[in-house]
Every structure is written in structure tokens, then in C-alpha cells.
N, C-alpha and C positions, 0 to 999 in steps of 0.2 A: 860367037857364043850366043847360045838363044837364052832368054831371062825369063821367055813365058812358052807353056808348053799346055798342050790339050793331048791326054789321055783316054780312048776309049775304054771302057768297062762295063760288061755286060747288067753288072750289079753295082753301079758308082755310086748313089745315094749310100749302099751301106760302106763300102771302102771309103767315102766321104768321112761318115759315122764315125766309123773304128779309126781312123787316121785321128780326128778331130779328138777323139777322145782318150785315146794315147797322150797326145800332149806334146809329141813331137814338131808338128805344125799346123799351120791353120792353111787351107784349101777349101775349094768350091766346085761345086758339083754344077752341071748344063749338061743342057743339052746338045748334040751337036750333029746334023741329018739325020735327026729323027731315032741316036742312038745316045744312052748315057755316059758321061763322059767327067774327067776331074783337070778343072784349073789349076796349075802348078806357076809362081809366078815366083821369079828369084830375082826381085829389085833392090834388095839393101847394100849398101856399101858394105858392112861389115858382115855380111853372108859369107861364110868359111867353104873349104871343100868338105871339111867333115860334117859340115852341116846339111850342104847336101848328098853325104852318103848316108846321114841319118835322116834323110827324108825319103830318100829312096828306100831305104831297109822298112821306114813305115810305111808305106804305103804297099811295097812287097808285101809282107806280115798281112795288112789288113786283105788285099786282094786274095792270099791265101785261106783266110779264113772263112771264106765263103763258100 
């Protein structure tokens, strides 16, 4: 099971944005060779699965809104 995961995206600062500002969860944006990209890190014990299918649905949602 992986806990942390690097995602690239051509426009992550704003997927960062929109994600953050949803409310859904908190992430971080880097960089990673020289392309933008979003930290996703899933360390808590009581982290659900639906919690993370409602982190994936936001971040979906945001990346489409671009």
C-alpha cells in the first residue's frame, strides 16, 4: 500500500488551489524534474476508504477544471 504519492500536472499550482479550497483535503504542490506536480500523503490512522475516494473525486474535479 503506498501512503505518499507524487502526481504530475501540467497546471498543479492551480489543481493545488482548487483542491485546497474545496475543503476536501489539504496537499502540496513541487516540483518534480522540472515539471509541476501534487503531493498526496495518506499517514493517519483513521483515514477511511471513502476518504480517499473523496480525495480522488477532488482532485479529479479540480484537474478538470482547468
Amino acid at each position: 500500500m503506498l501512503n505518499q504519492v507524487l502526481v504530475a500536472f501540467d497546471d498543479a499550482p492551480d489543481v493545488v488551489a482548487r483542491v485546497q479550497e474545496d475543503g476536501t483535503c489539504w496537499l502540496g504542490g513541487t516540483v518534480w524534474r522540472g515539471r509541476g506536480a501534487v503531493r498526496i500523503s495518506f499517514s493517519n490512522w483513521s483515514t477511511t476508504d471513502d476518504d480517499v475516494r473523496a480525495t480522488a473525486a477532488a482532485i479529479l474535479r479540480a484537474a478538470a477544471a482547468t
